[in-house]
C-alpha positions as CSV (number, residue, x, y, z in Angstrom):
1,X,-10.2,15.9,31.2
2,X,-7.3,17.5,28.9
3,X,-6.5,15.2,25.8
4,X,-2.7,16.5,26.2
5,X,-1.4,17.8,29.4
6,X,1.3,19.8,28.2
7,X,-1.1,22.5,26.3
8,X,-2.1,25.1,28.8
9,X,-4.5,28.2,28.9
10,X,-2.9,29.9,32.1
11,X,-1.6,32.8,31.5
12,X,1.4,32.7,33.8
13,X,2.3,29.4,32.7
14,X,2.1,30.6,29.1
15,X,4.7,33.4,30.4
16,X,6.9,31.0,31.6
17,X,7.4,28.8,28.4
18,X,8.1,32.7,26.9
19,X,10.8,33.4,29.0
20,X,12.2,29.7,28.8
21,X,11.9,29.2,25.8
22,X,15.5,27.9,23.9
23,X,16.9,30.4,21.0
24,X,15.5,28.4,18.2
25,X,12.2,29.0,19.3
26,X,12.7,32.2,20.0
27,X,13.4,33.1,16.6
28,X,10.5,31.9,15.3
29,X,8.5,34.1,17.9
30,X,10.0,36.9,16.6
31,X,7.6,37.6,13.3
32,X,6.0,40.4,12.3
33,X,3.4,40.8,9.3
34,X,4.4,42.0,6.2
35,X,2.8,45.1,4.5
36,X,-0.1,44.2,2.5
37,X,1.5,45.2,-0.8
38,X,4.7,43.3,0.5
39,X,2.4,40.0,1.3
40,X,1.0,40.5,-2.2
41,X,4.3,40.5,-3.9
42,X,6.1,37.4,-1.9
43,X,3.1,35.6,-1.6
44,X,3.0,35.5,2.6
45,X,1.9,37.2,5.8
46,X,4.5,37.5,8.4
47,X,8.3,36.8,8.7
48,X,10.5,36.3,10.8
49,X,12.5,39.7,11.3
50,X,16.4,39.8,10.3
51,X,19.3,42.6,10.7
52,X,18.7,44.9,7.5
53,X,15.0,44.3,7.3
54,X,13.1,47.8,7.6
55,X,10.3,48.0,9.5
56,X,7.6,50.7,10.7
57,X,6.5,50.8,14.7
58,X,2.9,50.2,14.7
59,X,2.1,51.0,18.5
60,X,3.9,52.3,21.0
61,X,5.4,56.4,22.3
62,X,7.6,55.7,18.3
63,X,4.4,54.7,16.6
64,X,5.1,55.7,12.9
65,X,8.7,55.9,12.6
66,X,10.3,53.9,9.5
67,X,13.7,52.5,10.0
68,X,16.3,49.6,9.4
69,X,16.4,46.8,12.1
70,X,20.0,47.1,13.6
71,X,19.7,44.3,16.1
72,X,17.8,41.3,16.6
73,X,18.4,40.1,20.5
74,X,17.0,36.5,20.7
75,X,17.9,36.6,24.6
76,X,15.5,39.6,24.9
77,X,13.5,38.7,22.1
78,X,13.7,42.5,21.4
79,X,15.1,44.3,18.3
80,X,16.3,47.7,18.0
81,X,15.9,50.1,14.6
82,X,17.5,53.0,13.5
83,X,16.0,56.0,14.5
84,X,14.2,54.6,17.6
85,X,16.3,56.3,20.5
86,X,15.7,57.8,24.1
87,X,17.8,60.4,25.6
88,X,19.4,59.2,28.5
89,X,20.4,62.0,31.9
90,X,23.7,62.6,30.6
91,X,22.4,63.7,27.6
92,X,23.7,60.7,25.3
93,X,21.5,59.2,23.0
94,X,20.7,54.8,23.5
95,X,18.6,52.6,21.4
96,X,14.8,52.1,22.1
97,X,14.6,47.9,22.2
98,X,10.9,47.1,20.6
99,X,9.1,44.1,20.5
100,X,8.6,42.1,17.0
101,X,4.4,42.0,17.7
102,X,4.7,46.2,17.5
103,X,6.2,46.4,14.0
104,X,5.4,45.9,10.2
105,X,7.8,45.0,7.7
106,X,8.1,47.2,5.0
107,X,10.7,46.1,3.0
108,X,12.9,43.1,2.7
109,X,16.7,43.0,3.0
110,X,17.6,39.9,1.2
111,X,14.8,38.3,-0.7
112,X,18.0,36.2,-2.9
113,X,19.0,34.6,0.3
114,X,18.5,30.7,-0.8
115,X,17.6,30.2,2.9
116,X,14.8,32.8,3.6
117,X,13.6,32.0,0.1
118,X,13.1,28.2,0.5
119,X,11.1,29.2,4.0
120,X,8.4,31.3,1.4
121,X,8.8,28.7,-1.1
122,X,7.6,26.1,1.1
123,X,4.6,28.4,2.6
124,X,3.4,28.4,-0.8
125,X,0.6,26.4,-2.5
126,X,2.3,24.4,-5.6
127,X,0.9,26.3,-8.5
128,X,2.4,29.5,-7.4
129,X,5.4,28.0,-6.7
130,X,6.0,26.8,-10.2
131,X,4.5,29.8,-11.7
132,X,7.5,32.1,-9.4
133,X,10.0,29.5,-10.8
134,X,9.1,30.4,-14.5
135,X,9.4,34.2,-13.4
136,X,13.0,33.7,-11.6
137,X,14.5,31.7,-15.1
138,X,12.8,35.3,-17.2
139,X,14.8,37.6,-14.7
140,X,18.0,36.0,-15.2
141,X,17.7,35.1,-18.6
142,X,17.2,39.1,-19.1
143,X,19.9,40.1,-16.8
144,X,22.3,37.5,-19.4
């Protein structure tokens, strides 16, 4: 017997709560791991992606190609980048959508956003909080 019977190992029932899932949890499905330098510096693994982030396609037919997210379509749970296109019949040029699971951040847009900090703030163990804290006050006591 299942000790709780809304957890599930069935693949099309894990589909389903996918595809109707509401847009707040939809954002958090769309992470993607950070660069191992990257994860070094900020201290963790995967984020979730935003608009200006730039990222590099790990698999897929544009596996390799660096660019800046442009769109991030929580309905689709797709983003599309800069530089990721298909030519269409008519000739005209449209953006490849790609999944979050296929890419790699590579660098961070806004790493002073208070919001996206306090989210790797609070991933954090304590002491490396406090000792980030000491480092923030030495940046902008320099930059005074």
């Amino acid at each position: 017997m299942k000790k709780n019977s809304n957890i599930t190992k069935q693949p099309s029932k894990k589909r389903k709560q996918l595809y109707t899932a509401p847009l707040h949890n939809r954002r958090k499905i769309l992470t993607a791991p950070l660069t191992e330098a990257l994860a070094e510096k900020e201290g963790v693994k995967q984020l979730v992606i935003r608009k200006g982030d730039t990222v590099r396609i790990n698999k897929g037919s544009f596996k390799g190609i660096e660019g800046e997210v442009s769109e991030v379509n929580y309905k689709t749970m797709r983003l599309t980048v800069e530089g990721v296109t298909f030519e269409k019949s008519d000739g005209s040029a449209q953006h490849f959508p790609v999944r979050a699971c296929n890419c790699e951040i590579i660098n961070l847009k806004n790493m002073k956003d208070k919001r996206r900090k306090a989210i790797v703030t609070r991933r954090l163990p304590q002491e490396a909080v406090q000792l980030q804290e000491t480092e923030d006050e030495e940046v902008e006591e320099e930059d005074n």
